[in-house]
C-alpha positions in Angstrom: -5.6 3.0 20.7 -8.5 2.0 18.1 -7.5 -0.6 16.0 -8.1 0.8 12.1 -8.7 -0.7 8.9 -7.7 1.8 7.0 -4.3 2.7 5.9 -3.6 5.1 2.7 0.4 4.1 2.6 2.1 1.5 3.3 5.8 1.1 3.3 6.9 -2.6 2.0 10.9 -2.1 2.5 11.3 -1.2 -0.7 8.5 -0.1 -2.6 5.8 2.3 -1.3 2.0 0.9 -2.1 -0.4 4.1 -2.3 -4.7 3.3 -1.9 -5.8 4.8 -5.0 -8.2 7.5 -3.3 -9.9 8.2 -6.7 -11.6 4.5 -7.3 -12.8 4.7 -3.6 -15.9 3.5 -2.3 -15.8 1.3 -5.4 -12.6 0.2 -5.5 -9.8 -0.8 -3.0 -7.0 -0.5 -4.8 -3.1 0.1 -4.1 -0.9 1.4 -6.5 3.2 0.4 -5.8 5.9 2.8 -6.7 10.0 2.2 -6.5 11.4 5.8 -7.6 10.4 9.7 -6.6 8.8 10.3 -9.8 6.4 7.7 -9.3 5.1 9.1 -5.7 5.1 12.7 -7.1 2.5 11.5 -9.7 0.8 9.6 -7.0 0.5 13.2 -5.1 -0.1 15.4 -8.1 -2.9 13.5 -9.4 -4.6 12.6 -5.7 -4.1 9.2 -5.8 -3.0 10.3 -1.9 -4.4 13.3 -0.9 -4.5 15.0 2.4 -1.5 17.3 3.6 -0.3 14.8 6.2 -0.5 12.0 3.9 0.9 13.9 1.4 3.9 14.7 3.5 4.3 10.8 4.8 4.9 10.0 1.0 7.1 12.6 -0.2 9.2 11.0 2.7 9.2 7.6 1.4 9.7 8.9 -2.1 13.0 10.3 -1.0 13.8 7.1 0.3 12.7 5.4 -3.0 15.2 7.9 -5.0 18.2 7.4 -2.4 17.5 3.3 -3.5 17.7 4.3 -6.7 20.6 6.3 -6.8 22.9 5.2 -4.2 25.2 2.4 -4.6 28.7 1.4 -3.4 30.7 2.8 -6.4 28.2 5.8 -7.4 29.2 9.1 -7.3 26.7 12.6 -7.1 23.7 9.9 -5.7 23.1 13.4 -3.6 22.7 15.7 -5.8 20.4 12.9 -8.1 18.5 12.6 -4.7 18.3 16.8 -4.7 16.5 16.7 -8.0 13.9 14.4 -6.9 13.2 16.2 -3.8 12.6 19.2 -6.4 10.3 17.3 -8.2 8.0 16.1 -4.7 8.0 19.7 -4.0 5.9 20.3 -7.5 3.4 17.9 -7.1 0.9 20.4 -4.9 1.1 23.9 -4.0 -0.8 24.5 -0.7 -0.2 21.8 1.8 3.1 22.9 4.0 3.6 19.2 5.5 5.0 18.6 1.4 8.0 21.2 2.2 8.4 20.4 6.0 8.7 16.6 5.0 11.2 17.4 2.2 13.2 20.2 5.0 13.6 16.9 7.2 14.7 14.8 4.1 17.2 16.9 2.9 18.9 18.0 6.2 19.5 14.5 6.6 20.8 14.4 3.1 22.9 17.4 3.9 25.1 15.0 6.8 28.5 13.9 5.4 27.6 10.7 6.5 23.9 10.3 4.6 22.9 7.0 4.0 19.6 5.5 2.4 19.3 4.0 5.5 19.4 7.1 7.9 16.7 8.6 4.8 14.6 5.8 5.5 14.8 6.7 9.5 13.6 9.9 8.7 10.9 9.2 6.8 9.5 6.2 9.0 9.9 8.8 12.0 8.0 11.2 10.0 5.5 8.7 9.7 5.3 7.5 13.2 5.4 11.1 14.8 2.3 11.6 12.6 0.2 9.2 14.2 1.5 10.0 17.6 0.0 13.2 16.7 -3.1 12.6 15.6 -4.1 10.1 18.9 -3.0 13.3 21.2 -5.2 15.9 19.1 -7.7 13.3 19.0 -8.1 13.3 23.2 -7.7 17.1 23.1 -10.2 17.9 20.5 -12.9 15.5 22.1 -11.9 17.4 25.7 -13.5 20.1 24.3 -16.8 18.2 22.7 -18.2 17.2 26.0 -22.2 18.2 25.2 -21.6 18.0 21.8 -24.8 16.3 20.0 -23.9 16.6 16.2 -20.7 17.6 14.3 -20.4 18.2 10.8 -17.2 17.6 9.0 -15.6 18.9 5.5 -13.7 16.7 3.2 -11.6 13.6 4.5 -9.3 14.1 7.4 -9.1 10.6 8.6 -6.5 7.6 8.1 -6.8 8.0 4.4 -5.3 11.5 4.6 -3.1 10.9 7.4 -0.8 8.2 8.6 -3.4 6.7 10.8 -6.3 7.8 13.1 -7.4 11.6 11.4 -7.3 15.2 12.2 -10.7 16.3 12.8 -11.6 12.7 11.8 -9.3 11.4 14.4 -11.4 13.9 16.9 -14.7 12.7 15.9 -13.4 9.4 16.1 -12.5 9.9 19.8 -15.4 12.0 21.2 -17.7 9.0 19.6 -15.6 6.5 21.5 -16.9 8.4 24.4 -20.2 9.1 24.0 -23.0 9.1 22.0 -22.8 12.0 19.2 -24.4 12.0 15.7 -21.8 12.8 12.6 -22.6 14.6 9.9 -20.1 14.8 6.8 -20.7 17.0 3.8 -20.1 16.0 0.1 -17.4 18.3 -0.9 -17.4 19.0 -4.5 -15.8 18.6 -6.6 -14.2 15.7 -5.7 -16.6 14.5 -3.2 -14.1 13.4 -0.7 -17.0 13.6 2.4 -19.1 11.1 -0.1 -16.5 9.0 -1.4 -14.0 8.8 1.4 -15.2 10.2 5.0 -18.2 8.0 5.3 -16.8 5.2 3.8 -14.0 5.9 6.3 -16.0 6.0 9.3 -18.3 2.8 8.1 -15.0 0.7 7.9 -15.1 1.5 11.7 -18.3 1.1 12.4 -18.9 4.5 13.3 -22.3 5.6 12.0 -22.6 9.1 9.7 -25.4 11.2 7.6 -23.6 12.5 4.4 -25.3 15.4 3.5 -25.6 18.2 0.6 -22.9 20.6 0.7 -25.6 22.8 0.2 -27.7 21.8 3.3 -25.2 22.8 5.3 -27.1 25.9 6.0 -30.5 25.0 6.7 -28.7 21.7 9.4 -27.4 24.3 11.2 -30.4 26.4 11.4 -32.7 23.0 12.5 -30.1 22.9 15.9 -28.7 19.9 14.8 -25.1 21.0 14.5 -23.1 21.9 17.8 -19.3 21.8 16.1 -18.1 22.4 12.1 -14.5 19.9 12.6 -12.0 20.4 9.7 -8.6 19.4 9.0 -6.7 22.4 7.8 -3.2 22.3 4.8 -1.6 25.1 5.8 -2.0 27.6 9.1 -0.5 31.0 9.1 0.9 32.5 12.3 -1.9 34.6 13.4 -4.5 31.3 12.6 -5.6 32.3 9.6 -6.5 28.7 7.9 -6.2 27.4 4.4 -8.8 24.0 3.8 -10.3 22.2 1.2 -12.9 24.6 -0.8 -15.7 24.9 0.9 -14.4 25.2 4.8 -14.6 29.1 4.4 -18.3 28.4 3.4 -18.9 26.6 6.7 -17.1 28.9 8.7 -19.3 31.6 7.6 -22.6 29.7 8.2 -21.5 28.6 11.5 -21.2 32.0 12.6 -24.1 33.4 11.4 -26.0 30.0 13.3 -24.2 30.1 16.6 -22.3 26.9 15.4 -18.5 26.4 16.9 -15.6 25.9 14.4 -12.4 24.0 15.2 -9.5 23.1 13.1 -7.6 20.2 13.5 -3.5 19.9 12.4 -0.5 19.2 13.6 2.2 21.8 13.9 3.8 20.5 11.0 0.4 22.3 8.9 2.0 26.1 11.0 3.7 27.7 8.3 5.7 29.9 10.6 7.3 31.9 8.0 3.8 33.7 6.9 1.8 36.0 8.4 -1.6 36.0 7.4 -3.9 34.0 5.4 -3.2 36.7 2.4 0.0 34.9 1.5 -0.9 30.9 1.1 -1.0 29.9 -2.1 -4.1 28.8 -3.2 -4.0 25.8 -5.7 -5.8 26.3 -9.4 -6.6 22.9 -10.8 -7.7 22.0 -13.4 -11.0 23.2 -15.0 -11.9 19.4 -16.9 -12.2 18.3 -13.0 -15.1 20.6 -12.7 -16.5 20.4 -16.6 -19.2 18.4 -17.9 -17.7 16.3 -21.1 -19.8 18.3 -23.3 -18.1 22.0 -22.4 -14.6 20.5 -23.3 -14.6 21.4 -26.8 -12.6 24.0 -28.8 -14.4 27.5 -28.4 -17.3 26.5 -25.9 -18.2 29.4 -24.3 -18.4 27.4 -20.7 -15.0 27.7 -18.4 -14.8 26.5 -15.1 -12.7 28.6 -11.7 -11.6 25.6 -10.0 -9.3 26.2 -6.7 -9.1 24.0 -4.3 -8.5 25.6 -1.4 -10.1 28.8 0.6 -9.1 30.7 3.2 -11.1 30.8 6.7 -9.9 34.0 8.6 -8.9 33.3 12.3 -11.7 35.1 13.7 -14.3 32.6 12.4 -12.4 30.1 13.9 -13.6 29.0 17.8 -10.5 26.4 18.3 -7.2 25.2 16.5 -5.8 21.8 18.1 -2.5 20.8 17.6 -0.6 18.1 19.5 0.8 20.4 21.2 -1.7 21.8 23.0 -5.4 24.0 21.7 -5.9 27.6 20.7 -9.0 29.2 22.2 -10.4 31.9 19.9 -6.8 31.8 18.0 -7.4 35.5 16.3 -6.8 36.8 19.5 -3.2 35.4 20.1 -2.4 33.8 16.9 -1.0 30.3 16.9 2.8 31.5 18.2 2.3 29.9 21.4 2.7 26.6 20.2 6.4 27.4 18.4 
């Protein structure tokens, strides 16, 4: 396994530090929470970002309230616990891993004989069955780059939004270890997680990248340079329909029109089973002062700002979807069911 030097979260034993992702490239910076509300800040205003990441830490968070709660003569710690798994489930909207990791933590809760410390086993497994993941779709994803000469990537979908290694990141990381390939990452407005995070990422690592326009994207792919679009993915519907940071659907579209493949790269925690199609994932509005100029945010300026998050990339534009448990050839043909 590559040895990173990275790592968003880290669990101390009784406090959970989070790398503030906002202050990065400039910054290295770790904020430390003891109690749920603390971590569902940390979520809800992107200090971690990432669905993965954000799962890992609404984990911990449970573990922080069941510390906080539990002691040998408290009564209803439970149902105080309950109410702070409520509150992790507000922080974000889109990103299933947040409701799969809380499903975990509270059918653990649900046991008569629940303990903080059978919480913390949960979360930590979370945690480690994360990474596990991500090395496996890692080896799988590069299985399927072996010409690849260029690969353009969307967002950050490395160790900062995981719990180690990446999603698509992890893939790129892997084909690279194997042969020489030239990475491409895109800004990603707003928040300019490709230009901030994903190539200060992969420089940590010493892995080479161009960081381009996310308006260049076009006219790369026309020059030939660009044999794979690689994105993570927050939430997958059953027939492969794919909700991504804003933008992906962009790419998607490009990379058909230019004869460019498109994978997605999650684990099967991202599958929400329960929804059909794309139609149904709900799509995250934040808001518009992220997106604003200073000088628009006055009473009765005639400037607004639309500001979601997320888009939808049908299944049909999509080439691959790897998982850890296996990949998806041409997923609108079969959906994702396979991999229940």
């Amino acid at each position: 396994m590559n040895k990173l030097t990275v790592q968003s979260l880290q669990w101390t034993g009784s406090t959970l530090k989070v790398l503030d992702q906002r202050q990065l490239p400039d910054t290295c910076r770790y904020d430390e929470y003891s109690d749920a509300a603390g971590v569902a800040d940390a979520i809800a205003t992107m200090r971690v970002r990432g669905a993965p990441a954000i799962g890992i830490a609404a984990g911990y968070g449970v573990v922080l309230s069941a510390y906080q709660h539990c002691s040998g003569v408290s009564e209803g710690w439970r149902q105080r616990v309950t109410a702070d798994i409520e509150i992790l489930a507000k922080s974000r909207p889109t990103a299933v891993n947040l409701f799969t990791a809380l499903d975990q933590m509270s059918a653990v809760l649900a046991q008569s004989d629940a303990a903080p410390a059978a919480l913390l086993a949960c979360a930590e497994k979370i945690h480690a069955d994360d990474i596990a993941a991500n090395y496996k779709m890692g080896e799988l994803g590069a299985d399927l780059l072996a010409n690849a000469k260029g690969l353009l990537t969307h967002c950050n979908t490395g160790a900062l939004a995981t719990g180690g290694y990446g999603t698509a990141l992890g893939v790129i990381r892997s084909v690279y270890s194997r042969q020489p390939v030239h990475i491409y990452a895109d800004e990603t407005r707003p928040w300019l997680q490709g230009a901030r995070l994903t190539v200060w990422e992969l420089a940590q690592d010493g892995i080479p990248a161009t960081l381009i326009a996310d308006s260049a994207a076009a006219w790369l792919m026309k020059s030939g340079a660009v044999d794979w679009v690689i994105v993570g993915a927050d939430r997958i519907a059953a027939n492969g329909d794919t909700a991504n940071k804003i933008g992906t659907y962009s790419l998607a579209v490009l990379a058909k029109q230019h004869g460019v493949k498109f994978m997605v790269v999650a684990p099967t925690t991202t599958i929400d089973w329960a929804i059909e199609n794309g139609g149904e994932i709900t799509i995250e509005q934040r808001h518009q002062n992220e997106l604003l100029p200073a000088c628009y945010l006055t009473e009765g300026s005639l400037v607004s700002a639309w500001n979601p998050v997320f888009d939808v990339t049908p299944a049909a534009l999509i080439s691959a979807i790897v998982t850890e448990r296996g990949v998806i050839l041409n997923p609108s043909e079969q959906g994702v069911g396979s991999l229940k």
